[in-house]
C-alpha positions as CSV (number, residue, x, y, z in Angstrom):
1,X,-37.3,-2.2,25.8
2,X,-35.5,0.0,23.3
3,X,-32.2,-0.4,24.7
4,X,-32.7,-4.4,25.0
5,X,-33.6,-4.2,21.0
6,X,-30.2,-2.4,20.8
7,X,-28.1,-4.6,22.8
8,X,-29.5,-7.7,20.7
9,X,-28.8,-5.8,17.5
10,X,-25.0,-5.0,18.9
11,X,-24.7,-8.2,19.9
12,X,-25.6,-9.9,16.6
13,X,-23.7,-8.2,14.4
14,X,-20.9,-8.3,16.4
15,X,-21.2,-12.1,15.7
16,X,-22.0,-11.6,12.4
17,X,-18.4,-9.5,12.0
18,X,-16.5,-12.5,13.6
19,X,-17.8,-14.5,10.8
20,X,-17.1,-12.4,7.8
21,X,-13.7,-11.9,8.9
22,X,-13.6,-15.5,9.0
23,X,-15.0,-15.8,5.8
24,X,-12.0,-13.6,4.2
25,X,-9.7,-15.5,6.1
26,X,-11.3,-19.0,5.0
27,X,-12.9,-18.8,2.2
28,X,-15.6,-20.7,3.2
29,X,-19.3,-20.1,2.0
30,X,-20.7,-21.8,4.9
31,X,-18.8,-19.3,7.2
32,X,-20.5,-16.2,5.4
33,X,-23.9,-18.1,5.3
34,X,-23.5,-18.2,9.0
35,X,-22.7,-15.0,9.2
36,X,-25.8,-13.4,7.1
37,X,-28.6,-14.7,9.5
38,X,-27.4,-12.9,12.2
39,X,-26.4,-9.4,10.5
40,X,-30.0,-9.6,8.7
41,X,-31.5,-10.2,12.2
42,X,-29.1,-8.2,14.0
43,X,-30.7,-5.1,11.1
44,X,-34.2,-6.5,12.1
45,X,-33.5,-5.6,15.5
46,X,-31.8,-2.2,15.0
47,X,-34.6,-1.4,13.0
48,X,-37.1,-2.1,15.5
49,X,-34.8,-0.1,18.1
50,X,-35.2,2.9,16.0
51,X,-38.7,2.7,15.2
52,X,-39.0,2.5,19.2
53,X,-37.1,5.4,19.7
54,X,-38.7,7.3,17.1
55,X,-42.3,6.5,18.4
56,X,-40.8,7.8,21.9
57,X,-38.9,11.1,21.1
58,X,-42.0,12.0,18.5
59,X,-38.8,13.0,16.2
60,X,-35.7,11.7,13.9
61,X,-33.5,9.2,16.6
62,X,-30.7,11.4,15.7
63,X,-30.6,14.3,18.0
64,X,-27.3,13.1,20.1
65,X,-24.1,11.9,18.7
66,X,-24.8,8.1,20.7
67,X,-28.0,8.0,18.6
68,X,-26.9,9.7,15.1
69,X,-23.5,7.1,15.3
70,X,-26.6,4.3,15.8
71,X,-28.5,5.8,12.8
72,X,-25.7,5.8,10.9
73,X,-24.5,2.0,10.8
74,X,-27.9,0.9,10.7
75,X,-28.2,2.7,7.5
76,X,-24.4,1.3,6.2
77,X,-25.8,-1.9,7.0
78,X,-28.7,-1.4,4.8
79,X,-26.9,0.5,2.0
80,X,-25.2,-3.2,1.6
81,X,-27.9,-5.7,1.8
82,X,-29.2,-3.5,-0.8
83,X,-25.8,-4.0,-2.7
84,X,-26.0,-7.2,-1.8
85,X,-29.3,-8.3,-3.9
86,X,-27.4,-6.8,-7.3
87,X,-24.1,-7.9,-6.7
88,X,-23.8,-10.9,-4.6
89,X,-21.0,-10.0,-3.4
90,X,-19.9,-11.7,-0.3
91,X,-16.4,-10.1,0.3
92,X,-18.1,-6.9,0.7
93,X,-19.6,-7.9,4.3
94,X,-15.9,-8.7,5.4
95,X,-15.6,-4.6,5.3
96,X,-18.4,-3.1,5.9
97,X,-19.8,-5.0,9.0
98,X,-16.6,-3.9,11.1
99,X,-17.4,-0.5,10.3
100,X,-20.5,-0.5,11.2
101,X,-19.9,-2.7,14.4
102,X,-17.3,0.2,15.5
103,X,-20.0,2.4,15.0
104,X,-22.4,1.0,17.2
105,X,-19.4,0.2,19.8
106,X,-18.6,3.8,20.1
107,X,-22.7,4.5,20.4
108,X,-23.4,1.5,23.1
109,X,-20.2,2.9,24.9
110,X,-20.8,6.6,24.6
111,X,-23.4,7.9,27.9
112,X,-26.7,8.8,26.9
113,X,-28.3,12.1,28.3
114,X,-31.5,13.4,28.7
115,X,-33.0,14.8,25.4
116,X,-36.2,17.5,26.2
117,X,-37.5,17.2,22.2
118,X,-38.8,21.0,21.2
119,X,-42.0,21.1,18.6
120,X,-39.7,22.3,15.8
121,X,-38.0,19.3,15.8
122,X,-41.3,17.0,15.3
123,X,-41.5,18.5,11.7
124,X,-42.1,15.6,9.1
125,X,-40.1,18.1,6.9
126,X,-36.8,17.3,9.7
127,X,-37.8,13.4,9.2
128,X,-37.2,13.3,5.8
129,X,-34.3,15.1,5.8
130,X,-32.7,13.6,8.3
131,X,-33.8,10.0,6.6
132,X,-32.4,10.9,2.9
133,X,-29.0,12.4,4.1
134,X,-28.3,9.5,6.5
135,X,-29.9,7.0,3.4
136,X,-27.4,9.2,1.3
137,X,-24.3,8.2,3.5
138,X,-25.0,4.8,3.7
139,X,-24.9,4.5,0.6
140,X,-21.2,6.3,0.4
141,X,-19.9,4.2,2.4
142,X,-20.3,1.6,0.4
143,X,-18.3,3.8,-2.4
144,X,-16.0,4.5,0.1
145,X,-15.5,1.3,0.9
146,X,-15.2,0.2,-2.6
147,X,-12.5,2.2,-3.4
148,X,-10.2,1.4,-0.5
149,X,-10.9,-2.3,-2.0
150,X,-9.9,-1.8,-5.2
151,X,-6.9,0.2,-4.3
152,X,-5.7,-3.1,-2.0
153,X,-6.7,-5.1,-5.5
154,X,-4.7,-3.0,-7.7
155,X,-1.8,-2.3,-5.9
156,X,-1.3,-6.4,-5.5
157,X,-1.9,-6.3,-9.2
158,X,0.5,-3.9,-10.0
159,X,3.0,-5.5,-7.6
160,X,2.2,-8.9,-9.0
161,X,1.4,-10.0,-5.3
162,X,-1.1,-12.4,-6.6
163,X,-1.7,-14.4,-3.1
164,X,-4.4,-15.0,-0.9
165,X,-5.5,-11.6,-0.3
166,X,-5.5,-11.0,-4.1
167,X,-7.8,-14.2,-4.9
168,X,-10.0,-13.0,-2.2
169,X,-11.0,-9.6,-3.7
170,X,-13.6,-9.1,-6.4
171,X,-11.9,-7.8,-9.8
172,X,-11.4,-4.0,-10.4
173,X,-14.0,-3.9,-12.8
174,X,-16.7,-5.0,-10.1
175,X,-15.3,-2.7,-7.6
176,X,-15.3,-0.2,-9.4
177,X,-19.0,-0.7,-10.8
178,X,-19.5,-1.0,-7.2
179,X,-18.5,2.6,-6.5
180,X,-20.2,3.6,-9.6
181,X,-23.4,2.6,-8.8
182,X,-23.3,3.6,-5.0
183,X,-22.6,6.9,-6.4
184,X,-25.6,6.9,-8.3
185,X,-27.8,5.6,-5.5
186,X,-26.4,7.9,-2.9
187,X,-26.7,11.4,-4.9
188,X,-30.1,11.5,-5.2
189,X,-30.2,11.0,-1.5
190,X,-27.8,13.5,-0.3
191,X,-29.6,16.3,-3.1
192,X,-33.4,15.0,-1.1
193,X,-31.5,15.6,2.5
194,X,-30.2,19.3,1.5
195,X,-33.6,20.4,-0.4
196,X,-35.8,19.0,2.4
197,X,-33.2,20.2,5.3
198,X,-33.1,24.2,3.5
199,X,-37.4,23.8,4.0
200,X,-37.0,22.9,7.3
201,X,-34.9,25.8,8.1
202,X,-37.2,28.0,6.6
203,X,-40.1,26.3,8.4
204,X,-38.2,26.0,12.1
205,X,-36.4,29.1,11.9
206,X,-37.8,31.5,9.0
207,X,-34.4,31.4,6.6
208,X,-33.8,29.0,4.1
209,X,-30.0,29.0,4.6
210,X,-28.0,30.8,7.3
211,X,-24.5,29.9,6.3
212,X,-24.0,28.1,9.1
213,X,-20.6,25.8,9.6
214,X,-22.6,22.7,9.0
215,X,-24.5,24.2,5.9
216,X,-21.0,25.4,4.5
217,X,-19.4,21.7,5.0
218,X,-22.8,20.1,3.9
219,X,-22.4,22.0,0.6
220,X,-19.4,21.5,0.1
221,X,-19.7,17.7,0.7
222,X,-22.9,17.8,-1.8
223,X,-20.5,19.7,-4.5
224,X,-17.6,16.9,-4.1
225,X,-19.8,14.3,-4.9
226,X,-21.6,16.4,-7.7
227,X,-18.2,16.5,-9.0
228,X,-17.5,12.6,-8.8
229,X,-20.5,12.2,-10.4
230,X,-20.4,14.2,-13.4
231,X,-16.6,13.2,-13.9
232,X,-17.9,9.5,-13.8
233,X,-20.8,10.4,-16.0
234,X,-19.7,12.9,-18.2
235,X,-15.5,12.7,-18.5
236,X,-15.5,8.8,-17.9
237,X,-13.8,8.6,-14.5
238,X,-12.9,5.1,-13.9
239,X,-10.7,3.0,-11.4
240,X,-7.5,5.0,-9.3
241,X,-8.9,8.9,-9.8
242,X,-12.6,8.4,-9.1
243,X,-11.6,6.1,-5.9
244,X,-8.9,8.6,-4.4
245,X,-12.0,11.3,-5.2
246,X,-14.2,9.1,-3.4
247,X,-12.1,8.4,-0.2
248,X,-11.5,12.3,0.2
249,X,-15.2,13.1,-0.5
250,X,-15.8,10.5,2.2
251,X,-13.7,11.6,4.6
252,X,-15.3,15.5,4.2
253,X,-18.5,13.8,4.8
254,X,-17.4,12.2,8.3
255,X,-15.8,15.8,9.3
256,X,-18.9,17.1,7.8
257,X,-21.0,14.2,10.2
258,X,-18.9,14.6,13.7
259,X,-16.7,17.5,12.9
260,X,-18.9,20.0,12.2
261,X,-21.6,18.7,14.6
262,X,-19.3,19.0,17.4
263,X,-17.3,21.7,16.5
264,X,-18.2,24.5,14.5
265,X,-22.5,24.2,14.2
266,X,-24.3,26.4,15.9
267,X,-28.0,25.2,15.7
268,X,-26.4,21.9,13.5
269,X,-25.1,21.0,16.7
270,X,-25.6,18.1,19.0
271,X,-26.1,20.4,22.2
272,X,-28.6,22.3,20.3
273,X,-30.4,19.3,19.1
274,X,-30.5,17.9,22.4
275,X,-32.8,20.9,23.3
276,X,-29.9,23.0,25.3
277,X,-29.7,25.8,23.1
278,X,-29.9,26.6,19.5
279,X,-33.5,25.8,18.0
């Protein structure tokens, strides 16, 4: 059952993806209205897939790479039909549904293994955690993706290409509110993951912290976007500097996502998660 609900939820917004592109091509509303029905049902479906898995594994879906690459579009998806109901902004899909798609690609494509779930991984304390960070990068993304856009829009400002691509993209001011306000939505989130995941530590393995690669490049992430956020708040960041600081703090977060996991965690790691050592 649970991998049908993924395959419909794959399959959906891979049409919903088409559309959008088609959409920016276009410029037709019809096309993106099209397109909605399916990504919203396509999320309806991913939802239900996670809620499955999570009834099954008695933990967070995220304790392989296949299923924390799952976790993590669904959650992109939902960071922008939340940005959606504020902003309207149809353009938006046009970029973040591909990048979620690709996600999902690489998880339906990836082999799945078998997972032997310990007791300290059933802790509502690893739920949360897990929920609030993955919440948290959603909503980065969005930033993230924001401020690639509104580098594309300014440089064909600048440039005085004022085409099709340039009619096609919000203004800078909305982008960059975009990014503002993704910022703002995301923080809280990230701050929630690292409090609850420092409990669960000291529940699951009697330390709060244990300087662990994955804590070190967590932090660090967390600190980035402390910084982007007090610039924004306190110095007035706006436009070019806070969307080069939000691309790099973006790209620390994947490395901090895959890298680390892979890598250079010990018990952060997928192998350990999966129940083969570690915990």
């Amino acid at each position: 059952m649970g991998f049908m609900l993924f395959q419909a939820a794959l399959v959906l917004i891979l049409l919903a993806t088409a559309g959008f592109i088609v959409y920016i091509i276009k410029q037709r509303k019809s096309a993106y209205t099209w397109s909605y029905r399916p990504l919203l049902t396509g999320f309806l479906f991913h939802t239900l897939f996670l809620g499955h898995q999570y009834y099954v594994l008695g933990a967070a879906p995220v304790l392989t790479l296949k299923a924390a690459l799952s976790f993590f579009a669904w959650t992109i998806i939902g960071a922008y039909l939340i940005f959606h109901l504020k902003f309207r902004l149809m353009v938006l899909a046009s970029f973040i549904a591909p990048l979620a798609a690709c996600l999902m690609i690489i998880s339906f494509t990836m082999p799945g293994v078998e997972v032997h779930v310990k007791p300290a991984l059933k802790s509502l304390w690893l739920t949360v955690h897990v929920a609030a960070s993955f919440v948290g990068n959603g909503m980065f993304a969005v930033t993230f993706i924001a401020a690639i856009m509104y580098l594309i829009q300014e440089h064909h400002i600048k440039n005085k290409k004022l085409g099709s691509l340039y009619t096609r993209l919000p203004s800078l001011e909305t982008l960059d509110s975009i990014g503002h306000h993704s910022l703002i939505y995301g923080f809280p989130f990230l701050t929630i993951g690292m409090i609850t995941g420092a409990i669960y530590a000291q529940y699951a393995l009697g330390n709060y912290w244990r300087w662990d690669p994955k804590e070190v490049w967590s932090l660090i992430t967390w600190l980035l976007y402390a910084a982007l956020l007090h610039e924004r708040l306190a110095a007035g960041w706006r436009g070019r500097r806070a969307a080069f600081m939000a691309i790099f703090a973006f790209l620390v977060l994947t490395f901090t996502f895959i890298g680390a996991s892979l890598w250079l965690s010990d018990y952060h790691s997928f192998r350990s998660l999966e129940g083969r050592t570690g915990l």
